[in-house]
C-alpha positions in Angstrom: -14.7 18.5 4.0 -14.6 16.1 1.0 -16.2 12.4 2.0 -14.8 11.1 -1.5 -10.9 10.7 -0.8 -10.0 8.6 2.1 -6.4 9.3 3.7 -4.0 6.7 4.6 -0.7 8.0 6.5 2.8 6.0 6.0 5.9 6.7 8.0 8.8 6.3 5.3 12.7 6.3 5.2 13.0 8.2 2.2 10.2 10.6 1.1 11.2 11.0 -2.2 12.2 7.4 -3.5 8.8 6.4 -1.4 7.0 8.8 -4.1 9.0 7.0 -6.9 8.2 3.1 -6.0 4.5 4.5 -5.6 4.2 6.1 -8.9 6.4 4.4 -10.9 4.8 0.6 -9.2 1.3 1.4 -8.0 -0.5 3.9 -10.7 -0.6 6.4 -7.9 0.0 10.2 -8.9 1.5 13.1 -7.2 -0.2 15.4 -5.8 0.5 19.2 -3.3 3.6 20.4 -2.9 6.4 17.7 -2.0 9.6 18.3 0.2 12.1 15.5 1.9 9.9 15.9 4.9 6.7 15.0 3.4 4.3 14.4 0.0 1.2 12.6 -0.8 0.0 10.5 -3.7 -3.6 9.5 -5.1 -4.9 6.5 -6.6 -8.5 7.0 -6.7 -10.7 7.6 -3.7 -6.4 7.2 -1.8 -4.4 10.0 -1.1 -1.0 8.3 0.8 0.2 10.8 3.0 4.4 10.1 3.2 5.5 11.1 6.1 9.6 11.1 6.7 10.8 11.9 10.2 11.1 15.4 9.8 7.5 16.0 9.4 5.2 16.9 12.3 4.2 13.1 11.8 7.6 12.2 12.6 8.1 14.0 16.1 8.5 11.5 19.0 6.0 10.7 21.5 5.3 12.2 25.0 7.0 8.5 26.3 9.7 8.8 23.9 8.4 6.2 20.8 9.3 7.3 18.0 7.0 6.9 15.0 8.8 4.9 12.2 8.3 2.6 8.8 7.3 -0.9 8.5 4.6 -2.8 10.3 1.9 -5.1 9.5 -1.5 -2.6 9.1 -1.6 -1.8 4.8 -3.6 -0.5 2.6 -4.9 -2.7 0.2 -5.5 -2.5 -3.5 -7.9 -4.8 -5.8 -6.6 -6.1 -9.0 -8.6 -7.9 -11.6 -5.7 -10.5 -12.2 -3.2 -10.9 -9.4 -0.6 -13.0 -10.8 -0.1 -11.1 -13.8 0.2 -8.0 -11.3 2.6 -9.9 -9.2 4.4 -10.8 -12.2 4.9 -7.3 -13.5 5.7 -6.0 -10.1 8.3 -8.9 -9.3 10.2 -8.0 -13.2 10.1 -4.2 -12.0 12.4 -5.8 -8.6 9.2 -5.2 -6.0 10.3 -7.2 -2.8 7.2 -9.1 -1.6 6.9 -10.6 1.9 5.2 -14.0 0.9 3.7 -15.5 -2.3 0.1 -15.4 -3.4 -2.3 -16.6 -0.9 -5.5 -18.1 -1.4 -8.6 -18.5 1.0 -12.2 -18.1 0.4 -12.5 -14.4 -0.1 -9.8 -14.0 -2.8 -6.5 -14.4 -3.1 -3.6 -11.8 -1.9 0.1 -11.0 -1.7 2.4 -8.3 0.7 4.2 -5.9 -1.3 6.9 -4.1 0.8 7.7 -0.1 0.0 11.2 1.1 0.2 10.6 1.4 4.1 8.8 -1.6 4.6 5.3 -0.7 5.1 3.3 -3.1 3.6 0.9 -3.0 0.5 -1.3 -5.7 -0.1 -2.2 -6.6 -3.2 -6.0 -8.4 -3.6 -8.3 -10.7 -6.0 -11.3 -10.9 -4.8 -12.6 -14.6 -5.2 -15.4 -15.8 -7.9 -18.9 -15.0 -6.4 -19.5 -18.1 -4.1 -21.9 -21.0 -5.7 -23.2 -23.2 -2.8 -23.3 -26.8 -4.1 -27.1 -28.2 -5.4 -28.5 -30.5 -3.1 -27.8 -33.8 -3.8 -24.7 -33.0 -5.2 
Protein backbone atom coordinates (compact mmCIF):
# COMPACT_ATOMS: atom_id res chain seq x y z
CA UNK A 1 0.00 0.00 0.00
CA UNK A 2 1.63 3.41 -0.96
CA UNK A 3 1.50 6.07 2.11
CA UNK A 4 2.75 8.90 -0.44
CA UNK A 5 -0.56 9.66 -2.59
CA UNK A 6 -3.53 10.59 -0.57
CA UNK A 7 -7.03 9.97 -2.47
CA UNK A 8 -9.74 12.43 -2.50
CA UNK A 9 -13.14 11.14 -4.17
CA UNK A 10 -15.59 13.73 -6.15
CA UNK A 11 -19.00 12.85 -7.35
CA UNK A 12 -19.24 14.72 -10.81
CA UNK A 13 -21.90 15.47 -13.66
CA UNK A 14 -19.75 14.92 -16.41
CA UNK A 15 -16.63 12.69 -16.06
CA UNK A 16 -14.89 13.72 -18.90
CA UNK A 17 -15.32 17.63 -18.99
CA UNK A 18 -14.62 17.17 -14.96
CA UNK A 19 -11.05 15.73 -16.28
CA UNK A 20 -10.76 18.81 -18.69
CA UNK A 21 -11.40 21.79 -16.05
CA UNK A 22 -8.88 19.78 -13.76
CA UNK A 23 -6.13 19.49 -16.27
CA UNK A 24 -6.56 22.15 -18.23
CA UNK A 25 -7.24 24.70 -14.71
CA UNK A 26 -5.44 22.92 -11.84
CA UNK A 27 -1.96 21.32 -13.14
CA UNK A 28 -3.47 18.00 -12.37
CA UNK A 29 -2.53 15.00 -14.86
CA UNK A 30 -4.36 12.06 -16.01
CA UNK A 31 -3.80 9.08 -14.88
CA UNK A 32 -5.42 4.88 -15.31
CA UNK A 33 -7.69 4.07 -17.66
CA UNK A 34 -10.65 6.77 -18.03
CA UNK A 35 -14.37 5.92 -19.10
CA UNK A 36 -17.74 8.20 -18.76
CA UNK A 37 -18.19 6.39 -15.56
CA UNK A 38 -15.05 7.16 -13.88
CA UNK A 39 -11.12 8.62 -14.13
CA UNK A 40 -8.74 9.99 -11.73
CA UNK A 41 -6.16 12.80 -11.86
CA UNK A 42 -2.83 13.63 -9.79
CA UNK A 43 -1.38 16.63 -8.64
CA UNK A 44 1.37 15.63 -6.40
CA UNK A 45 0.85 13.59 -3.29
CA UNK A 46 -3.54 13.99 -4.97
CA UNK A 47 -4.99 11.50 -7.02
CA UNK A 48 -8.94 12.97 -7.58
CA UNK A 49 -10.93 10.03 -7.95
CA UNK A 50 -14.07 11.37 -10.52
CA UNK A 51 -16.76 9.51 -9.88
CA UNK A 52 -19.99 9.96 -12.47
CA UNK A 53 -23.18 8.18 -11.46
CA UNK A 54 -22.56 5.15 -13.30
CA UNK A 55 -19.71 4.15 -11.22
CA UNK A 56 -19.97 1.77 -8.17
CA UNK A 57 -19.45 5.32 -6.35
CA UNK A 58 -22.60 6.45 -7.90
CA UNK A 59 -25.11 3.47 -6.76
CA UNK A 60 -27.75 4.77 -4.36
CA UNK A 61 -27.86 4.09 -0.76
CA UNK A 62 -29.65 1.31 1.30
CA UNK A 63 -32.30 4.51 2.26
CA UNK A 64 -32.45 5.58 -1.16
CA UNK A 65 -29.84 8.87 -1.12
CA UNK A 66 -28.29 9.11 -3.84
CA UNK A 67 -24.64 10.21 -3.93
CA UNK A 68 -24.24 13.44 -6.12
CA UNK A 69 -21.94 16.69 -6.89
CA UNK A 70 -21.59 19.78 -5.08
CA UNK A 71 -21.30 20.39 -1.38
CA UNK A 72 -19.14 22.28 0.89
CA UNK A 73 -16.12 19.59 1.98
CA UNK A 74 -12.94 20.52 -0.84
CA UNK A 75 -9.76 19.82 -1.25
CA UNK A 76 -7.53 22.51 -0.99
CA UNK A 77 -4.56 23.59 -2.87
CA UNK A 78 -1.57 26.11 -1.67
CA UNK A 79 -0.47 28.74 -4.03
CA UNK A 80 2.43 31.07 -3.54
CA UNK A 81 0.43 34.10 -4.98
CA UNK A 82 -3.33 33.84 -4.79
CA UNK A 83 -4.50 36.79 -6.62
CA UNK A 84 -2.48 36.25 -9.51
CA UNK A 85 -3.87 32.54 -9.41
CA UNK A 86 -7.34 33.85 -9.08
CA UNK A 87 -6.67 36.13 -11.83
CA UNK A 88 -5.55 33.57 -14.30
CA UNK A 89 -8.27 31.26 -13.30
CA UNK A 90 -11.06 34.00 -13.53
CA UNK A 91 -9.57 34.96 -17.50
CA UNK A 92 -9.74 31.03 -18.21
CA UNK A 93 -13.97 31.59 -17.14
CA UNK A 94 -13.48 29.55 -13.52
CA UNK A 95 -16.79 30.36 -11.58
CA UNK A 96 -15.79 31.11 -7.97
CA UNK A 97 -18.21 31.05 -5.03
CA UNK A 98 -16.88 34.21 -3.13
CA UNK A 99 -13.79 36.54 -3.51
CA UNK A 100 -10.54 36.24 -1.69
CA UNK A 101 -10.80 35.98 1.93
CA UNK A 102 -8.47 36.94 4.44
CA UNK A 103 -8.03 35.89 8.20
CA UNK A 104 -5.03 35.17 10.14
CA UNK A 105 -3.91 31.88 8.64
CA UNK A 106 -3.80 33.00 4.96
CA UNK A 107 -5.94 34.04 2.63
CA UNK A 108 -8.42 31.78 0.41
CA UNK A 109 -11.08 31.63 -2.35
CA UNK A 110 -13.89 28.64 -3.56
CA UNK A 111 -13.36 27.55 -6.93
CA UNK A 112 -16.38 25.57 -8.27
CA UNK A 113 -15.78 22.41 -10.88
CA UNK A 114 -18.18 21.87 -13.65
CA UNK A 115 -20.46 19.98 -10.99
CA UNK A 116 -20.05 22.18 -8.20
CA UNK A 117 -17.77 20.54 -5.81
CA UNK A 118 -15.72 23.00 -4.43
CA UNK A 119 -11.86 23.58 -4.69
CA UNK A 120 -10.35 25.89 -2.51
CA UNK A 121 -7.62 27.75 -3.41
CA UNK A 122 -5.07 28.86 -0.31
CA UNK A 123 -2.12 31.52 0.78
CA UNK A 124 -0.92 30.66 3.60
CA UNK A 125 -0.29 34.02 5.69
CA UNK A 126 3.36 35.63 6.51
CA UNK A 127 4.94 33.70 9.53
CA UNK A 128 3.21 35.57 12.53
CA UNK A 129 5.53 38.39 14.37
CA UNK A 130 4.12 39.01 17.87
CA UNK A 131 4.51 42.82 18.56
CA UNK A 132 7.83 43.86 20.90
CA UNK A 133 6.81 44.89 24.20
CA UNK A 134 6.32 48.27 24.54
CA UNK A 135 5.29 48.58 21.24
Amino acid sequence: MSESLVNVRYMVSDVPQSVDWYVGHLGFQPVGPQSPAFAAVVRGPVRLLLSGAMSSAGRPMPDGRKPEPGGWNRLQLVFDDLAAEVERLRARGVAFRNDILTGPGGSQILAEDPSGNVVELFQPAAVFSPPSPGA
